[in-house]
C-alpha positions in Angstrom: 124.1 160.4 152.8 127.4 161.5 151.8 129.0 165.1 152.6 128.6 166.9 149.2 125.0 165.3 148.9 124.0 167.4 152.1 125.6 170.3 151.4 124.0 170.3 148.1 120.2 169.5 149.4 121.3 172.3 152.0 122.0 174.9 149.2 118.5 173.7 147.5 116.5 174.4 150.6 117.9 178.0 150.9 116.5 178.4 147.1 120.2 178.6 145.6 119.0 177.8 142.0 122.4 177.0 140.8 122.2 173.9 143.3 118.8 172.6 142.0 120.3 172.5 138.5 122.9 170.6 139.8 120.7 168.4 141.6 118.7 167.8 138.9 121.5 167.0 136.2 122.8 164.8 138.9 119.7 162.7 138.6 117.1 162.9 136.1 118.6 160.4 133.8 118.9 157.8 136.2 115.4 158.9 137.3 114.5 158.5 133.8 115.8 154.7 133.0 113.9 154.0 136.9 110.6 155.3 135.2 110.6 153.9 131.9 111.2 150.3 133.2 107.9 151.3 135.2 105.7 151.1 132.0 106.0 148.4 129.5 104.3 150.8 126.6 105.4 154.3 128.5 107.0 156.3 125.3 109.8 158.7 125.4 107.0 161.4 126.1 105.3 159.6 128.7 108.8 159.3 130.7 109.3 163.2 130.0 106.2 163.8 131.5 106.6 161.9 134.9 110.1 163.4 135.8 108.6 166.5 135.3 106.0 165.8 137.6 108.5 163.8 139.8 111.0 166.7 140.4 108.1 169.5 140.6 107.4 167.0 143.8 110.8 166.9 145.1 110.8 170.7 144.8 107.9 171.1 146.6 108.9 168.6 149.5 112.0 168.7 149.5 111.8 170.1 153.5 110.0 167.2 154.6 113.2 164.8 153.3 115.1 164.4 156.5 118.2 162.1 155.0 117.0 158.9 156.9 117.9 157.4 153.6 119.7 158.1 150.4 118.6 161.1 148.4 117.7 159.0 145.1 115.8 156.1 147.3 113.4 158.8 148.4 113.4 160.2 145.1 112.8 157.1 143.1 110.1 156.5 145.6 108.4 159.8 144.8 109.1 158.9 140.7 107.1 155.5 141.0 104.5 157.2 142.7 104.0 159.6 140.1 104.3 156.8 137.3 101.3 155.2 139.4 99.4 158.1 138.8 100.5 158.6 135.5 99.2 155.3 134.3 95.6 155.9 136.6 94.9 158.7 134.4 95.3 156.4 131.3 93.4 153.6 132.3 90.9 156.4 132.9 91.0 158.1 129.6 90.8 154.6 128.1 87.8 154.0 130.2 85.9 157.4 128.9 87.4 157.1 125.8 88.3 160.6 125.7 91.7 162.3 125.7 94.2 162.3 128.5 94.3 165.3 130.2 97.6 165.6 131.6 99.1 167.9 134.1 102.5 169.1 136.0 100.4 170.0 139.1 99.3 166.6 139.8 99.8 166.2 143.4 99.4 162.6 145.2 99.3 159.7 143.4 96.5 156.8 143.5 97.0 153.6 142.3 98.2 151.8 138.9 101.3 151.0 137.9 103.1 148.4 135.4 106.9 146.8 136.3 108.9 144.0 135.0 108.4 140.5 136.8 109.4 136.8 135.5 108.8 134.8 132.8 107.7 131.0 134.4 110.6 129.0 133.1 113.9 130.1 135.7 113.3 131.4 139.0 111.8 134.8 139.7 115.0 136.5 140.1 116.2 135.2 137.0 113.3 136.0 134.9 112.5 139.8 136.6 114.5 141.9 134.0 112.6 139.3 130.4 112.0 142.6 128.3 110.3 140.7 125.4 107.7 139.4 128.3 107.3 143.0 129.8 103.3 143.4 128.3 102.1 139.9 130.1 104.5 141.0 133.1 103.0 144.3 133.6 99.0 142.1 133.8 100.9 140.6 136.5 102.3 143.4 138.5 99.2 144.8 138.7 97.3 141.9 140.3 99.9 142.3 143.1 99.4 144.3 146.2 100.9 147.5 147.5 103.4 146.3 149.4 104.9 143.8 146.6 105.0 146.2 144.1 106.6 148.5 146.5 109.5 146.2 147.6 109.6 144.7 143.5 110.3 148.2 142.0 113.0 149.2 144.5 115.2 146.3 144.7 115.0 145.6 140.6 114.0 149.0 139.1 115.7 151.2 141.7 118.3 148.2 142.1 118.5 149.3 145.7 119.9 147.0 148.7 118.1 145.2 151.4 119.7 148.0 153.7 118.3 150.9 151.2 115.0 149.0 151.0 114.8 148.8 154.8 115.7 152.1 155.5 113.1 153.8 152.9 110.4 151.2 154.3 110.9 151.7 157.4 111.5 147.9 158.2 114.3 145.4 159.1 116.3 143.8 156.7 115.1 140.5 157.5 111.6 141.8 157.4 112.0 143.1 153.4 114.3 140.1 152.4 111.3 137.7 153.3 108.7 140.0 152.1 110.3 139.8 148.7 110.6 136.1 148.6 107.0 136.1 149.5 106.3 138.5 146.8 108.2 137.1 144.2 106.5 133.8 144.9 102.9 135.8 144.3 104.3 137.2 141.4 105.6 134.0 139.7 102.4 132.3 140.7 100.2 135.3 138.7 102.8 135.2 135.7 103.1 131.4 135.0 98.8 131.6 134.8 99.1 134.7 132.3 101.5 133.3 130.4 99.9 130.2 129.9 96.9 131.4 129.0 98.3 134.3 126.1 101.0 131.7 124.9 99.6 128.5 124.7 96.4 128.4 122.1 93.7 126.1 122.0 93.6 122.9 120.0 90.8 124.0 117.3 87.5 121.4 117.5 87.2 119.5 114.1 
């Protein structure tokens, strides 16, 4: 963390509100771009609501960040959290089939989230970023465990190093760079079957 960075965290802890202005300015629309490649079908709205809910977190643990990693690693870890829990509380509305009721209190998240993997054709790191694919991809992502989604989001979404990714983890490097070949293996496997099946239609009986 770089010198202006900790002086500015250090002016947000003593409640200067100048600082959090700045801090927020500094970051929302990069935190923004990170959510909204979270969600295939998040709308502009959607993305509104989870940075508020994202920095309304980092306000309120701000004291528990220590600077073991970069500022925006632990922040874009906080806003795919809340993008998690955003998309919960969909699936659950859809479920009842009543309104969502949305709100900026939300506290920790759950589970649920939707990313951006490969199409089957190139290799997975080829494929990841294959926006007109994003729907099947997101079916994908979320048959993937914890720990791959984890390790997915931050090195394409948060396009974070191996070093960042380690660091924010709490792992070696060599420990995340195989758990994302591992992972991107899982995911290819799950997206080749997905895609298959939506893309390729039955030959009708006669």
């Amino acid at each position: 963390m770089d010198a202006d960075e900790t002086e500015l965290l250090a002016r947000c802890r003593q409640g200067d509100a100048e600082a959090w202005d700045e801090l927020f300015n500094l970051h929302y629309a990069a935190t923004a771009r990170f959510v909204f490649h979270l969600g295939h079908d998040f709308t502009r709205d959607d993305v509104e609501e989870i940075c508020q809910e994202t920095f309304l977190a980092v306000v309120k643990h701000l004291p528990s960040f220590h600077g073991d990693s970069r500022f925006q690693t632990w922040l874009f870890r906080i806003a795919a959290n809340k993008a998690r829990d955003f998309r919960e509380r969909q699936r659950a509305a859809k479920r009842g089939g009543g309104r969502m009721s949305l709100s900026l209190q939300a506290e920790d998240p759950e589970t649920g989230l939707t990313l951006d993997p490969p199409s089957p054709a190139p290799g997975p790191d080829d494929a990841l970023m294959n926006a007109q694919d994003l729907a099947l991809v997101g079916q994908a992502l979320d048959q993937l465990g914890e720990p791959c989604r984890e390790v997915i989001e931050l090195r394409y979404f948060a396009d974070l190093s191996y070093e960042e990714i380690a660091n924010a983890m709490k792992l070696n490097v060599k420990t995340v760079s195989s758990r994302l070949s591992k992972c991107l293996d899982q995911l290819e496997t799950i997206a080749r079957a997905i895609f298959s099946r939506e893309k390729i239609s039955p030959i009708p009986v006669q």
